[in-house]
C-alpha positions as CSV (number, residue, x, y, z in Angstrom):
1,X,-15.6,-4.5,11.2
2,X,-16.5,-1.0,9.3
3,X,-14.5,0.0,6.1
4,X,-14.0,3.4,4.9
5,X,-12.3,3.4,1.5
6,X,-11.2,6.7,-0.9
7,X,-13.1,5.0,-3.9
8,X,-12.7,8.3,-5.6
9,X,-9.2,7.8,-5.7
10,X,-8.9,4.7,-6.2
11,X,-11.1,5.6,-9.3
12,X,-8.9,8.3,-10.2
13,X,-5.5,5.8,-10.3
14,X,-7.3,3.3,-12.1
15,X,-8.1,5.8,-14.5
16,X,-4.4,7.4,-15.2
17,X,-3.8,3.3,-15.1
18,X,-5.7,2.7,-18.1
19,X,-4.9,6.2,-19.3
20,X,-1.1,6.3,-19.4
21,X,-1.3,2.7,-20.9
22,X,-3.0,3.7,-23.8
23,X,-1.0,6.7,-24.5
24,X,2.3,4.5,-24.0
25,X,1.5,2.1,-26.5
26,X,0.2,4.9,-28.9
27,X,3.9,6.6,-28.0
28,X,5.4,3.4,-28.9
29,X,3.5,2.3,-32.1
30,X,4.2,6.3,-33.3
31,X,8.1,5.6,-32.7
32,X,7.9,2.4,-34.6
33,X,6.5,4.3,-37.7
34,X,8.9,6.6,-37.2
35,X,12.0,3.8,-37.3
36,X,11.2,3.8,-40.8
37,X,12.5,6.6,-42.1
38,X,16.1,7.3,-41.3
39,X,15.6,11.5,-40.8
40,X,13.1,10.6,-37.8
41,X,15.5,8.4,-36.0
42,X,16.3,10.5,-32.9
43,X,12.5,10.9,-33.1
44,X,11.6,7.3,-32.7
45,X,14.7,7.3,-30.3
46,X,12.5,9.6,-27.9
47,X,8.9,8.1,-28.3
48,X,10.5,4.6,-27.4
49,X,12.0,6.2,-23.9
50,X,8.4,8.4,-23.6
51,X,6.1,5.2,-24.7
52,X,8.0,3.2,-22.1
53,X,7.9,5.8,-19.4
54,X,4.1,6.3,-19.7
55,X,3.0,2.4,-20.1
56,X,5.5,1.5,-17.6
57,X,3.2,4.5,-14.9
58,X,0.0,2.8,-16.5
59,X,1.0,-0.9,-15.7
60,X,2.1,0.3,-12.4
61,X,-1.1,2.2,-11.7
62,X,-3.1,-0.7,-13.2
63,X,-2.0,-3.4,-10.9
64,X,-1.9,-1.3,-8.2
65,X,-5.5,0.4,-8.5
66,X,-7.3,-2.1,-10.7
67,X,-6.2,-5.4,-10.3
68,X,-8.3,-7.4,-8.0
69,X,-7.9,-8.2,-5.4
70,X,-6.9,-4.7,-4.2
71,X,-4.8,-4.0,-1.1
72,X,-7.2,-2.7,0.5
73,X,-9.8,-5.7,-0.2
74,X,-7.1,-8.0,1.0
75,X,-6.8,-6.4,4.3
76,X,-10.5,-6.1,4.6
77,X,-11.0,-9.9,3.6
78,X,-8.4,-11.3,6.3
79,X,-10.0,-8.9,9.3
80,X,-13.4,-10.4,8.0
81,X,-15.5,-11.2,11.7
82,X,-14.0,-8.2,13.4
83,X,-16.3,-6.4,15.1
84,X,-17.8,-3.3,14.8
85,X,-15.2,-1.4,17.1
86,X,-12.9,-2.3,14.6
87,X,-12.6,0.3,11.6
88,X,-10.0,-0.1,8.6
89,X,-9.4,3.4,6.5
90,X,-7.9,2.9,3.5
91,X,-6.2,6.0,1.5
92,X,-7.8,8.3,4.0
93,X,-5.5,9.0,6.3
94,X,-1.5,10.4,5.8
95,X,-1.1,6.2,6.1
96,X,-2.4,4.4,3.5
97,X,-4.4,1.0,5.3
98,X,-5.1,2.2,9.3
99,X,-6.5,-0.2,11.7
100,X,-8.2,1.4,14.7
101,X,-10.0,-0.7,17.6
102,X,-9.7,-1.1,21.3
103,X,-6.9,-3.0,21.2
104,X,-4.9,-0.2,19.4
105,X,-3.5,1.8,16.5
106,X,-2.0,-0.3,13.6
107,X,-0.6,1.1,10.0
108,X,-0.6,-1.9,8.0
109,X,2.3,-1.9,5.0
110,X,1.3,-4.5,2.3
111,X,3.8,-6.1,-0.1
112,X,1.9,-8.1,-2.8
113,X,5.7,-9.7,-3.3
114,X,5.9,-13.8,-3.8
115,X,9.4,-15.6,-3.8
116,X,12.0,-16.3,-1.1
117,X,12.0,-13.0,1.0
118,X,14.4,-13.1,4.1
119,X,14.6,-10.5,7.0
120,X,17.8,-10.0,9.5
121,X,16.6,-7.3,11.8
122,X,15.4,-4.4,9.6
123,X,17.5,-5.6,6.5
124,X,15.5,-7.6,3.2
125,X,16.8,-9.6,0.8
126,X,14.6,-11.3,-1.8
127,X,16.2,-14.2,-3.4
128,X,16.8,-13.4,-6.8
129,X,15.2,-15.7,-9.7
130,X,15.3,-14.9,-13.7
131,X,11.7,-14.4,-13.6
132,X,11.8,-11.2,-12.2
133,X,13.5,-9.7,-15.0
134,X,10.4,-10.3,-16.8
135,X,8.5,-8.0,-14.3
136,X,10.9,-5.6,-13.5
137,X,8.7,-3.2,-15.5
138,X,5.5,-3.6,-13.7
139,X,6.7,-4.9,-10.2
140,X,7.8,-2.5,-7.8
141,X,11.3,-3.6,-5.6
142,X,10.6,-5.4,-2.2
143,X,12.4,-2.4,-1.3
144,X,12.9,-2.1,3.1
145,X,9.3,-2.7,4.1
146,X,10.5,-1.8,7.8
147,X,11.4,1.8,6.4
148,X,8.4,1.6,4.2
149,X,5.9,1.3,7.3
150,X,8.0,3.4,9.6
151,X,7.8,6.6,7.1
152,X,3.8,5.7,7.0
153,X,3.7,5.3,11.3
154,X,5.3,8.5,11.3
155,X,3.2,10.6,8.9
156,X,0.1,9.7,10.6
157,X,1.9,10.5,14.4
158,X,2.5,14.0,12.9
159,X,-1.2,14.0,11.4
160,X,-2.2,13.1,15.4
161,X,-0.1,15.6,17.2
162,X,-1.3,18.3,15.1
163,X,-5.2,18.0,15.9
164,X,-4.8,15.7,19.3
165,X,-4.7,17.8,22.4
166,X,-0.9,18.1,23.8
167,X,-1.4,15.3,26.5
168,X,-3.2,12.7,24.4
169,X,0.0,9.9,23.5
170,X,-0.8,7.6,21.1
171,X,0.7,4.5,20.3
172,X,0.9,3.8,16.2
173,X,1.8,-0.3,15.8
174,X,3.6,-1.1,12.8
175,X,2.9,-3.9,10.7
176,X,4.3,-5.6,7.6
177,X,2.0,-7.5,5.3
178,X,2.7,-10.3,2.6
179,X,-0.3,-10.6,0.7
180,X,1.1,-13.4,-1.5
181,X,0.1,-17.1,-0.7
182,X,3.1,-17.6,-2.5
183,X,5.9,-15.7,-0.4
184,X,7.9,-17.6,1.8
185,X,9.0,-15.9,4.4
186,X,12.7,-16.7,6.6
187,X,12.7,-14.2,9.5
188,X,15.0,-13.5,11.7
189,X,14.5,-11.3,14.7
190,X,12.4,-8.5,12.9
191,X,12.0,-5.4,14.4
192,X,8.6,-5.0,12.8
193,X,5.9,-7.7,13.1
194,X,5.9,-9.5,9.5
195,X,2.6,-11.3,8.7
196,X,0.4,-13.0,6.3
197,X,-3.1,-12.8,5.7
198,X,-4.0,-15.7,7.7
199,X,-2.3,-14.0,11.0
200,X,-3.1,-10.9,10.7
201,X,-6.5,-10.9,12.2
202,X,-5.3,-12.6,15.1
203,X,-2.5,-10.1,15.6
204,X,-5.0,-7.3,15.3
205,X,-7.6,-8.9,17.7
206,X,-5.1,-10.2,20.3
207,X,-2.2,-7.7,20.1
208,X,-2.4,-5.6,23.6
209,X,-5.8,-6.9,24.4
210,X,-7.7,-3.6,25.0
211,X,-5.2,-1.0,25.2
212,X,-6.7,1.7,23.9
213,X,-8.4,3.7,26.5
214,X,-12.4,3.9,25.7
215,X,-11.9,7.9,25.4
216,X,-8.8,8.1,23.2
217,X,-10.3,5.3,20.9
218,X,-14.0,7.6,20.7
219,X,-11.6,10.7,20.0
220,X,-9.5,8.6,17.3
221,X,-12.1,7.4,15.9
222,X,-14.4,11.0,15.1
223,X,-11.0,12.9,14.2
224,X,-10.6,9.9,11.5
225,X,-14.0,9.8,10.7
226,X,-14.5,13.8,10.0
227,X,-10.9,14.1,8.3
228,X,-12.9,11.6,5.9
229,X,-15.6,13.3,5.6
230,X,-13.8,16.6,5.2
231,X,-12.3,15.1,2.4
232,X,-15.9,13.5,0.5
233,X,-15.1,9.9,1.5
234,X,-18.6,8.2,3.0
């Protein structure tokens, strides 16, 4: 399998990661000096809501962009033996992790999320434990992941119709990710596929065994290919 990754921006991220962190704690230690002295107090009042705003987009942006392993590296690790038909861009396209290959179009929706997650349909529930009030400033919600991958399927259709002659239909597969050993998942009739990193290569490889046509796939694959290159990713 061939990887294309936006290492700039994931440079750039991990920089306003370590950035905003910095400044954060910097907002906070100048709002504890502050608490001193009683004719600053509305000051120290607003660098505690502006030091926690900034580290809270740092801590974020750190275990997003600089904690390893990466989404991206994740993805690329569990479609490891692929071959070379099969190309994973990552924050290229309008969808953050693509998957193209002969046996079709997949946007890939990671959720780095451990725990008790259930799914009815399109509806989540994660069952709730005190822990996570400990990381509710660094952990994003589980959120709707179905939503979450639709909103990315539908961006990149958009991105397709626009530079895809009229009559080429392309089907974009949805899929939902759990990156975390530790999630355990209760599903029920969902009406995205929900995997893990030990089934999603198989789901990739197997799903619709070659049913991409051999000319759509060659056009897919030099629109995404340019698009990168139009925007200086190698």
């Amino acid at each position: 399998m061939k990887v294309v990754i936006n290492e700039k921006l994931v440079a750039s991220r991990g920089r306003l990661g370590k950035v905003a962190s910095f400044t954060g704690l910097a907002i906070l230690l100048a709002g504890f000096g502050f608490s001193f002295f009683p004719k600053y107090f509305y000051l120290s009042l607003l660098c505690l809501l502006a030091g926690l705003i900034a580290s809270n987009i740092g801590t974020y942006n750190l275990n997003r962009w600089v904690k390893r392993p990466r989404n991206d590296e994740i993805i690329a690790k569990a479609l490891k033996g692929l071959d070379d038909r099969f190309w994973l861009f990552s924050y290229v396209l309008p969808a953050e992790h693509v998957v193209l290959g002969p046996t079709g179009l997949f946007v890939i929706r990671p959720k780095p999320h451990d725990g008790d997650i259930l799914c009815e349909g399109n509806r989540w529930r994660r069952k709730f434990r005190w822990v996570y009030l400990l990381r509710i400033f660094y952990e994003e919600s589980l959120g709707n992941p179905t939503a979450e991958v639709a909103w990315e399927a539908e961006r990149l259709r958009k991105f397709l119709a626009q530079r895809l002659p009229e009559d080429s239909q392309v089907e974009v597969k949805e899929v939902i990710l759990f990156t975390n050993p530790a999630a355990r998942l209760e599903l029920h009739s969902p009406l995205t596929p929900v995997l893990t990193a030990k089934t999603l290569k198989n789901h990739i490889r197997q799903k619709g065994l070659e049913s991409l046509p051999p000319e759509l796939y060659q056009k897919l694959l030099e629109l995404f290919r340019s698009y990168a290159e139009e925007k200086g990713v190698a």
